[in-house]
C-alpha positions as CSV (number, residue, x, y, z in Angstrom):
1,X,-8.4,-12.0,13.9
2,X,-5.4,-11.4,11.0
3,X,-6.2,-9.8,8.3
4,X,-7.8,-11.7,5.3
5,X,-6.3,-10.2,2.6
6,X,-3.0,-11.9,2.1
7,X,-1.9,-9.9,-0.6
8,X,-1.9,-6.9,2.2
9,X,1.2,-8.7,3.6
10,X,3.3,-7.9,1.0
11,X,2.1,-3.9,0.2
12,X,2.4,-3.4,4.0
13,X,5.9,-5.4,4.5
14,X,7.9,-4.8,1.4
15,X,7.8,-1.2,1.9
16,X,8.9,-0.7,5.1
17,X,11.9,-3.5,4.7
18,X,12.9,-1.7,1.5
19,X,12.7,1.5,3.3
20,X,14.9,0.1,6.4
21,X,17.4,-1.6,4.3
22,X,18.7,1.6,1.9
23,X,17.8,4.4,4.9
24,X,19.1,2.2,7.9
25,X,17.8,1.9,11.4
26,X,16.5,4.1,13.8
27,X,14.5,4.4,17.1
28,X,11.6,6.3,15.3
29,X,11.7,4.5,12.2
30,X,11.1,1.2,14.2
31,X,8.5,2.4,16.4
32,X,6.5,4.2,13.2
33,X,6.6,0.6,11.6
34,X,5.3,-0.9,15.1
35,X,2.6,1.8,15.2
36,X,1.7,0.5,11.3
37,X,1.9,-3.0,12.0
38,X,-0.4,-2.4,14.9
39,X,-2.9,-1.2,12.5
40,X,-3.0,-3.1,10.1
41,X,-3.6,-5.9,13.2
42,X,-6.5,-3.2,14.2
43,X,-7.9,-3.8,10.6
44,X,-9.5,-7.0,11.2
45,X,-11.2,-7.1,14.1
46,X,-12.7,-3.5,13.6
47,X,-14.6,-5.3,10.6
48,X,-16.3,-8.3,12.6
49,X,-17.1,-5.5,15.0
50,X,-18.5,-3.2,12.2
51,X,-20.4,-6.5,10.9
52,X,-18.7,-6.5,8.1
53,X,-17.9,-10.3,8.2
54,X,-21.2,-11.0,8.7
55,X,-23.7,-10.8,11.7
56,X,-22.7,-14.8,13.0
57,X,-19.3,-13.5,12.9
58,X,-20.0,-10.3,15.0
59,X,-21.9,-12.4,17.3
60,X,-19.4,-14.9,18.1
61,X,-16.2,-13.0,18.0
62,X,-17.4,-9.5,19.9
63,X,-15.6,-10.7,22.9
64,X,-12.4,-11.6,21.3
65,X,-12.4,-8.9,18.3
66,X,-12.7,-5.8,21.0
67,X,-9.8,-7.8,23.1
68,X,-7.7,-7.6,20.0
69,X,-8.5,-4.3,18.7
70,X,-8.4,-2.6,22.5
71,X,-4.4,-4.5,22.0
72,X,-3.7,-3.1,19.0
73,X,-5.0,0.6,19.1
74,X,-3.0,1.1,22.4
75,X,-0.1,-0.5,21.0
76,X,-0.6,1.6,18.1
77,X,-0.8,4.8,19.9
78,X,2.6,3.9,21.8
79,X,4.3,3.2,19.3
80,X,3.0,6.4,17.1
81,X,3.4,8.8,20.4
82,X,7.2,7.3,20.9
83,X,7.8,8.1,17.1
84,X,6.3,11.6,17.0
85,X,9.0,12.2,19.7
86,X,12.0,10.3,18.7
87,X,11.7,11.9,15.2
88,X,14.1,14.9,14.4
89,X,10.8,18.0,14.4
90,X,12.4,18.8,11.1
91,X,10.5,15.9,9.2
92,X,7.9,15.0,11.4
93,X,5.7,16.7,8.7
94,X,6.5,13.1,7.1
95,X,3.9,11.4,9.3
96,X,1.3,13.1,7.0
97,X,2.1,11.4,3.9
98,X,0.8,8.3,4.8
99,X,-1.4,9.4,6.8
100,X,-3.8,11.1,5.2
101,X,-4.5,8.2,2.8
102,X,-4.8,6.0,5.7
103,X,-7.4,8.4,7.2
104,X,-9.5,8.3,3.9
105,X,-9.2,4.2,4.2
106,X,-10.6,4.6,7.8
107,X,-13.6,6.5,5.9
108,X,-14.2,4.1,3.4
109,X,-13.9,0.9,5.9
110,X,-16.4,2.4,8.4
111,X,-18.6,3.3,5.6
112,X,-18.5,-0.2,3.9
113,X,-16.8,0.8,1.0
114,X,-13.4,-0.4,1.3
115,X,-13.6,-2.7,-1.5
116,X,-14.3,0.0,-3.6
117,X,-11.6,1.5,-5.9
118,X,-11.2,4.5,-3.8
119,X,-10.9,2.4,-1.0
120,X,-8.3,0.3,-2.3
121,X,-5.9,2.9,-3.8
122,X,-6.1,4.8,-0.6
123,X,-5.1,1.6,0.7
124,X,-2.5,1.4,-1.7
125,X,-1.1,5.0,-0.8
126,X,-1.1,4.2,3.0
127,X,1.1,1.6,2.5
128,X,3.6,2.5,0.0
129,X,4.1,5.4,1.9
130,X,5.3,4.2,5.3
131,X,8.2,4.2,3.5
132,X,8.9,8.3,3.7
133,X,9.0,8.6,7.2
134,X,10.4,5.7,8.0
135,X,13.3,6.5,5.7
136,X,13.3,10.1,6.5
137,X,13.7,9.5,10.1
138,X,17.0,7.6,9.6
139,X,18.0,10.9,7.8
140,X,17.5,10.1,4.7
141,X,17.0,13.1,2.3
142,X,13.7,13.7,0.9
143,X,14.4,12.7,-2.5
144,X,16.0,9.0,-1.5
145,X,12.4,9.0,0.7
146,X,10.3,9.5,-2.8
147,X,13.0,7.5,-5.0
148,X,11.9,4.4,-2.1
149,X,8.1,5.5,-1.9
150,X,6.9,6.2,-5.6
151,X,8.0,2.7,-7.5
152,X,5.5,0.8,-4.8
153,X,2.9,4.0,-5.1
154,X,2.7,3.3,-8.7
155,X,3.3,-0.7,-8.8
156,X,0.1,-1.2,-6.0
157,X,-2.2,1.3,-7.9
158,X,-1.7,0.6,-11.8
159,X,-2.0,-3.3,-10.5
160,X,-4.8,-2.8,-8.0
161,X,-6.5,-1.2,-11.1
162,X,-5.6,-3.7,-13.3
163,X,-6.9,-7.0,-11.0
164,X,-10.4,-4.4,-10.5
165,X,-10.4,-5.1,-14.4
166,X,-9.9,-8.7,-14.5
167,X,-13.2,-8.9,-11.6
168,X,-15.3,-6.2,-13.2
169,X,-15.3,-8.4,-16.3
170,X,-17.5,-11.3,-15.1
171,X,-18.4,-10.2,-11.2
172,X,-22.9,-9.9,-11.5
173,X,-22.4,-11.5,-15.2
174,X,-20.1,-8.5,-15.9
175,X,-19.5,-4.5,-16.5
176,X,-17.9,-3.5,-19.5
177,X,-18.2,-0.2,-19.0
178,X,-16.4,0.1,-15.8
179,X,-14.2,-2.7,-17.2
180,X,-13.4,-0.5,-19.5
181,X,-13.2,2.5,-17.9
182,X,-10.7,1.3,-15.1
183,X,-8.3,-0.4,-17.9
184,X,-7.8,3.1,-19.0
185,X,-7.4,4.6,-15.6
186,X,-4.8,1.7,-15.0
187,X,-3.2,3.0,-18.1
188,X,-3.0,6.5,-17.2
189,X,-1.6,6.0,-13.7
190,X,1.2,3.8,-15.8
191,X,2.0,5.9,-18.6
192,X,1.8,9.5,-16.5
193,X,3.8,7.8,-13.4
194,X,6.7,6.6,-16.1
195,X,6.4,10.3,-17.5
196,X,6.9,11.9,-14.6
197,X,9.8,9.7,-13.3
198,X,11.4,10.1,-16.6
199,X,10.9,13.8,-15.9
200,X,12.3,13.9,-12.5
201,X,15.3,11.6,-13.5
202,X,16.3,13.8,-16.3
203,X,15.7,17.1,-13.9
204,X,18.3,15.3,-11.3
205,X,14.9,15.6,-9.2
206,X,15.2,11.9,-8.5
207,X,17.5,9.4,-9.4
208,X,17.4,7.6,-12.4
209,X,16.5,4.2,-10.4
210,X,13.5,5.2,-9.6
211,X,12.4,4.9,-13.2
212,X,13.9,1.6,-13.7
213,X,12.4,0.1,-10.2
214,X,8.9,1.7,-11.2
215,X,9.1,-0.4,-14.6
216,X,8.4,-3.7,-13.8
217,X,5.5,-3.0,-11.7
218,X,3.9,-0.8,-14.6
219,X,4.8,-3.2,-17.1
220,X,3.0,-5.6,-15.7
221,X,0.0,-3.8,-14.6
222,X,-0.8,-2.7,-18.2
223,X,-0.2,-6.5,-19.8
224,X,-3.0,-7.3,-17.3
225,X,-5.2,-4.6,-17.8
226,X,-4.8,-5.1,-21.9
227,X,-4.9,-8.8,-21.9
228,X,-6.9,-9.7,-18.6
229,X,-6.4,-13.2,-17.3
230,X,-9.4,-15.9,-16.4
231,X,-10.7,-15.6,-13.0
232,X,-9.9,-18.9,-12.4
233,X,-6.1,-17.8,-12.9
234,X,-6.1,-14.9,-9.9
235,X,-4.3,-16.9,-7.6
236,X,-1.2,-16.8,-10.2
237,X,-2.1,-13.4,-11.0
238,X,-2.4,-13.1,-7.2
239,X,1.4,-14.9,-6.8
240,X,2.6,-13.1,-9.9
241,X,2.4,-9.7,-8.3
242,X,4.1,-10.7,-5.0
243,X,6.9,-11.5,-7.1
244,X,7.0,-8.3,-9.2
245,X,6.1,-6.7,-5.8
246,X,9.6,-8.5,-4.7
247,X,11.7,-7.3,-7.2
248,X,10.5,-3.9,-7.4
249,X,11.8,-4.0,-3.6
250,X,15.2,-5.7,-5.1
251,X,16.1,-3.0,-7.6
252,X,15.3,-0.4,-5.3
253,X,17.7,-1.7,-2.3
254,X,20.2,-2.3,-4.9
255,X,19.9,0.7,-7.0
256,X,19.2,3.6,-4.4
């Protein structure tokens, strides 16, 4: 019943660690992340149950998929009912930010599109953005919030568009056109995301770190989407982003 996708770990962990280690502690910062975790547990078991792992799968783990999910809904909804009270009412408006993406996720899984590439930047928005109310409830400002949030907004979509690129190049003997297409929506997001942080650092809207803890992430999303790598070679690519996932975290913690 975990999750399958191992490179979730890190898009759902790294952020709220970062977030925790340059806003501190707090009662409703720790039960928000308990209320996420408990999700992303929920994720799982909602697909054998939506026979989306396959109709032997459904059939065999029913009992033990609606065990698991009953577990982690209600823990969820503890943990997210404790927050929404612990949480100063001044930034409980936080709660939205990832939420909303995570709503649109919901959409996508239940509708069997989550593999999609709507699916998995909404994915990628959910999770990099924990981070704002976690931080914000430890009363953090709402710039330090963004400054945590926006280097993991824009390292998990420029390099979830980027690996889209490398499987849209040989999955059903290939699609060059949407190849093609996404390599230049992975540039985009990486040239307008450094523009705008540029922007923002040189407008004292956001500190200059941001920028520099952004740059890895984008730099390496748009080597991959210019030159992508073999198939055969996504487990290193797979590896390669955890790492870049890890020092983005790094610079940020140090920097902010």
């Amino acid at each position: 019943m975990l999750p399958k996708e191992h490179g979730a770990y890190g898009q759902i962990i790294l952020p709220l660690i970062t977030a925790f280690a340059v806003a501190g502690l707090s009662a409703a910062g720790l039960l928000f992340a308990a209320a996420v975790i408990a999700g992303f547990l929920a994720h799982e078991p909602a697909l054998v149950l939506l026979g989306l792992r396959g109709p032997r799968a459904k059939r065999e783990l029913r009992s033990s998929a609606m065990r698991w999910l009953a577990a982690s809904l209600i823990v969820g909804a503890a943990a997210a009912s404790g927050a929404l009270v612990a949480i100063n009412p001044a930034t409980r408006w936080s709660v939205v930010v990832p939420l909303v993406p995570a709503l649109l996720l919901t959409i996508a899984i239940v509708s069997g599109r989550e593999k999609s590439w709507y699916g998995e930047v909404a994915a990628s928005l959910a999770f990099a953005g924990t981070s704002v109310p976690i931080s914000m409830a430890a009363g953090a400002p709402i710039a330090t919030a963004l400054a945590i949030a926006i280097p993991f907004v824009l390292l998990f979509v420029a390099s979830t568009l980027a690996v889209r690129v490398v499987i849209l190049q040989v999955r059903r003997g290939g699609d060059r056109q949407a190849a093609t297409t996404t390599r230049r929506a992975a540039f985009l997001v990486a040239g307008c995301g450094a523009a705008l942080l540029a922007w923002a650092a040189l407008s004292n809207v956001l500190p200059g770190s941001a920028l520099a803890a952004a740059t890895p992430g984008l730099a390496t999303a748009v080597a991959v989407a210019a030159k992508p790598p073999s198939p055969a070679r996504l487990r290193v690519l797979g590896w390669t982003l955890v790492a870049v996932s890890i020092a983005t975290a790094a610079i940020v913690i140090v920097a902010i």
